[in-house]
N, C-alpha and C positions, 0 to 999 in steps of 0.2 A: 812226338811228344815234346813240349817245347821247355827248354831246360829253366830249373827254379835257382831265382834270385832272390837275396837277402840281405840284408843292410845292417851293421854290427860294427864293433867300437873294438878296435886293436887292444887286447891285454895283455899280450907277450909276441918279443921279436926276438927271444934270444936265440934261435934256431935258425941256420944259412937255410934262405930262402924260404921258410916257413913264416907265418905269423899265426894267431890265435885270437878268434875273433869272440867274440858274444855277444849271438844276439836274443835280443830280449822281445817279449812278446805280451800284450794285456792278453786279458780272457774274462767272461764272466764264472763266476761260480754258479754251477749248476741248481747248487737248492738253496744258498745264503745268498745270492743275486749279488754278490759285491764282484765288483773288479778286484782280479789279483793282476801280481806281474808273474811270470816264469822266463828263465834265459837258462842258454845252451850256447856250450865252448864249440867251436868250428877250428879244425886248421885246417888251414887255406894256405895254393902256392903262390909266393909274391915271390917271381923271379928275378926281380932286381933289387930286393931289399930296398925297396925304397919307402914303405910304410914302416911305423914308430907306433912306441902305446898312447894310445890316447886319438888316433888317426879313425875319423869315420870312413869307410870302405863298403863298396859292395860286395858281395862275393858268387861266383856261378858255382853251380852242379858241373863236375865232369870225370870222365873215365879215371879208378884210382891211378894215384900217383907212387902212394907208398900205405902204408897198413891203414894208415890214419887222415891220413889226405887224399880227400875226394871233393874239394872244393877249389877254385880260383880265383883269389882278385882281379877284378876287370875293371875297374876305376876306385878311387876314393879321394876322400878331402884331407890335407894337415890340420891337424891342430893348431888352432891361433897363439903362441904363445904369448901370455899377460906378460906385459911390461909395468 
């Protein structure tokens, strides 16, 4: 079974070696046919601290690491910072 990836925007790094992803997802509504949004907090292991908030990242499924992490960054983008 081939492990699930997801794509989410960093909202907290203040944890050694964790960060805190959220990702977010459209849907339609089942009987008002609108589009909603719904999002859901992930923490994920980033072993080098090298992600910040505001960092797009992907993240893997993989065997827990501690109560609340069962996910891992496996690549992401920095944030462009505006000058």
């Amino acid at each position: 079974m081939p492990k699930r990836t997801l794509q989410g925007v960093v909202v907290s790094d203040k944890q050694n070696k964790t960060v805190v992803v959220r990702v977010d997802r459209q849907l339609t509504h089942p009987q008002m046919k609108k589009t909603i949004r719904r999002s859901k907090n992930y923490h994920a292991h980033d072993e080098k601290n090298e992600f910040s908030v505001g960092d797009l990242v992907w993240i893997e499924e993989r065997k827990p690491i501690s109560r609340l992490k069962r996910w891992e960054v496996i690549r992401g983008e920095k944030k462009v910072a505006a000058q």
